[in-house]
Phi, psi and omega in degrees: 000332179281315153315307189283326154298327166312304191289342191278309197305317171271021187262354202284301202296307192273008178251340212256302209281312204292308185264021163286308190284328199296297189304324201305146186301057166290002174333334355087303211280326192264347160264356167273323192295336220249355200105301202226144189226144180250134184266130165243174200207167183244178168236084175240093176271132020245033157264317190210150187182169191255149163275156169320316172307339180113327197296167216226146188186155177127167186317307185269007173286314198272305168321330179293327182318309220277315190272282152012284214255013154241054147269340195107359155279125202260328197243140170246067207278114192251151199224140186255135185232143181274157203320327195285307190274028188262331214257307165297349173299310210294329159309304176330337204071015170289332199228152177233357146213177195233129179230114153178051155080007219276158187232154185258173217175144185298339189275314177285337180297316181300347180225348168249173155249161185239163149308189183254168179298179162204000170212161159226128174233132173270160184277155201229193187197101206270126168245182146304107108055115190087333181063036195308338167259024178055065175264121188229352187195158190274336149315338207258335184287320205261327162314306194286124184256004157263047155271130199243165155227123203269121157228167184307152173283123177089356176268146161342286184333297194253033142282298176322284172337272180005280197300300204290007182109349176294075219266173185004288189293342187255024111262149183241136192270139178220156204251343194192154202298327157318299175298327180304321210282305176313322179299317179284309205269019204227351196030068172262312160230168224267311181200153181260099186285076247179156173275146224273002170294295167359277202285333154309305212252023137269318178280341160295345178247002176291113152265017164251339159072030132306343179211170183197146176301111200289123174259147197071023177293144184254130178281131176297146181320330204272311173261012150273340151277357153260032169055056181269160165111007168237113200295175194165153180287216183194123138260129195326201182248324170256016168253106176251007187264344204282325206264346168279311179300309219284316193282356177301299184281345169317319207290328211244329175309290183328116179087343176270187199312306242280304195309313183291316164300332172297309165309291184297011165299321207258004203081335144342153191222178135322340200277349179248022110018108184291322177072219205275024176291143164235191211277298193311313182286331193271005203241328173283336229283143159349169179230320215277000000 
């Protein structure tokens, strides 16, 4: 009979030990063991985009470089995805982290993890070359109601609209900022809702000089109590050793010579700098 408790308890202990290990959190360990990591991206300039040569380049790209190679991961596979659909690749397992500027926000935190920030940006607004209907704020955009707007699919923008009252039919859904931009100047919309580092580095790279970045724009109310516009990277959910190792080295990344030259590559100043905010605070914040 002791025997027979004996064997049960260790096949219990080794059976305890199997599903210990099948769950435990490796996230880290199997991509330094592999080598290798998949980035996915978007075509959002100036966080993340292709050069004429083919090379994967932007703000939040070339930083996953810099944290990619100090986990000790040497290989990168990066796979281009459109912005509205990177939160599903990364369910998917396709991908294993997401660099394209995405800002975190409570809705999306419900299906990802995020890194702590590395940027805070305010939003901006591509009007038509002139501004001809003196467009200064997404209220004033909402007040007209045959006034249309373009945003990216899957962006803060076009959660924020929402929330203020825009419906469907007054936005055009656009897959990448270039449609967006083509959407104002072909006046399919009225204006373009993007963030405003964005909306710099399309307009220094626009040569038909058709649209121009809406002056005075007033920031919504809306995103400034919900403390929006500071971006970061995105992890499954069940990687928490990825987001830990990651945000370790972020601490020392943030602000630094390295973090600053990248910015001023991409058009970034210090003033967009996260300092000391983090994913915890903007994801805990007040409500009332």
């Amino acid at each position: 009979m002791k025997k027979t408790i004996a064997a049960i308890i260790v096949i219990l202990i080794v059976v305890s030990v199997v599903v210990i290990y099948q769950f435990k959190d490796n996230s880290l360990t199997k991509l330094q063991e592999a080598n290798t990591i998949r980035i996915g991206y978007s075509i959002e300039a100036p966080f993340s985009f292709v050069e004429p040569d083919g090379s994967i380049t932007g703000l939040a790209t070339m930083e996953a470089r810099v944290i990619t190679k100090r986990l000790g991961i040497k290989n990168i596979q990066w796979r281009l995805v459109e912005f509205g659909s990177l939160i599903s690749e990364l369910e998917a397992d396709k991908i294993d982290v997401i660099a394209a500027g995405m800002y975190i926000t409570k809705e999306r935190a419900q299906r990802v993890r995020f890194s702590d920030p590395t940027f805070h940006v305010k939003l901006g607004l591509a009007v038509a070359k002139g501004n001809p209907k003196k467009l200064c704020s997404y209220e004033q955009l909402l007040a007209t109601k045959e006034l249309k707007i373009a945003v990216l699919a899957g962006s803060i923008e076009e959660t924020l609209l929402v929330k203020i009252g825009f419906t469907p039919d007054r936005l055009i859904s656009v897959p990448d900022v270039k449609s967006g931009k083509i959407a104002v100047a072909t006046c399919m919309a009225d204006a373009l809702a993007v963030a405003l580092p964005t909306l710099r580095w399309m307009i220094s790279n626009d040569e038909t000089n058709l649209i121009e970045i809406a002056k005075n724009f007033k920031q919504p109310e809306l995103a400034i109590k919900e403390k929006q516009g500071y971006g970061a990277f995105q992890f499954r959910k069940k990687d928490k050793q990825l987001q830990d190792a990651w945000n370790e080295e972020l601490k020392t990344f943030i602000g630094s010579t390295e973090q600053l030259e990248i910015y001023n590559r991409f058009g970034f100043s210090k003033e967009e700098l996260p300092n000391e905010m983090t994913t915890e605070m903007i994801l805990n914040q007040d409500q009332n």
